[in-house]
N, C-alpha and C positions, 0 to 999 in steps of 0.2 A: 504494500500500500504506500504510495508516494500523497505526502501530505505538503504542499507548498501555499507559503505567505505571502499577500503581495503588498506593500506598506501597510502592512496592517498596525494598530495603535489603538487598545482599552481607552475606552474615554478616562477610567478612573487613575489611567498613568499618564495623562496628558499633562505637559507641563513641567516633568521631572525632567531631570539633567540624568544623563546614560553618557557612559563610559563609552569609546570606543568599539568593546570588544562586546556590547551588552547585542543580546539576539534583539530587542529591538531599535539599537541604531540601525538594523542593517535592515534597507527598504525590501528586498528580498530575499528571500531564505527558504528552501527543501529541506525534510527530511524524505530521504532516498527508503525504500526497501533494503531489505536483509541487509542494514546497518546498524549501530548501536549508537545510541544519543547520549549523553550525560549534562546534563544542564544543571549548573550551579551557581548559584546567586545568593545572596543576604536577601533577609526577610523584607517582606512587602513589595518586591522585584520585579512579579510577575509572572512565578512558575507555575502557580496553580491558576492561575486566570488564562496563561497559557491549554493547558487541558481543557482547562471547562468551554474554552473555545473550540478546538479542537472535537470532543467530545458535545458538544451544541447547547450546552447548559448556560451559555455565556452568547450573547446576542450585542453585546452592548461596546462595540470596538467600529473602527474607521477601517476601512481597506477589505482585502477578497482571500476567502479562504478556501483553499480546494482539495478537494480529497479524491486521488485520481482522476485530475482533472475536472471534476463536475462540482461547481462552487454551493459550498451546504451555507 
């Protein structure tokens, strides 16, 4: 399953300052298949708002989200 971001941006992280190397400075981003991810941040970051997007519990962000290809 190939899951790719496209300037995607949580309204409730709108406004924070990100680091260079944070998954959301970068306007787009894949995870690939039969790959492993490790995603690590300090609290309030964005890693579970992350999923919950992902996983469609979360509606509430800017930009396109697709899971092979077909935008949920």
């Amino acid at each position: 399953m190939q899951i790719s971001f496209s300037h995607v941006l949580p309204f409730p992280l709108e406004g924070m300052q990100y680091v260079k190397d944070s998954l959301w400075h970068h306007g787009d981003f894949t995870f690939e298949p039969n790959q492993i991810y490790e995603i690590v941040a300090s609290s309030g970051k964005g890693k579970t708002t992350l999923l919950d997007m992902i996983f469609g519990r979360r509606k509430d962000y800017k930009g396109e989200i697709t899971i092979n290809n077909e935008n949920i």
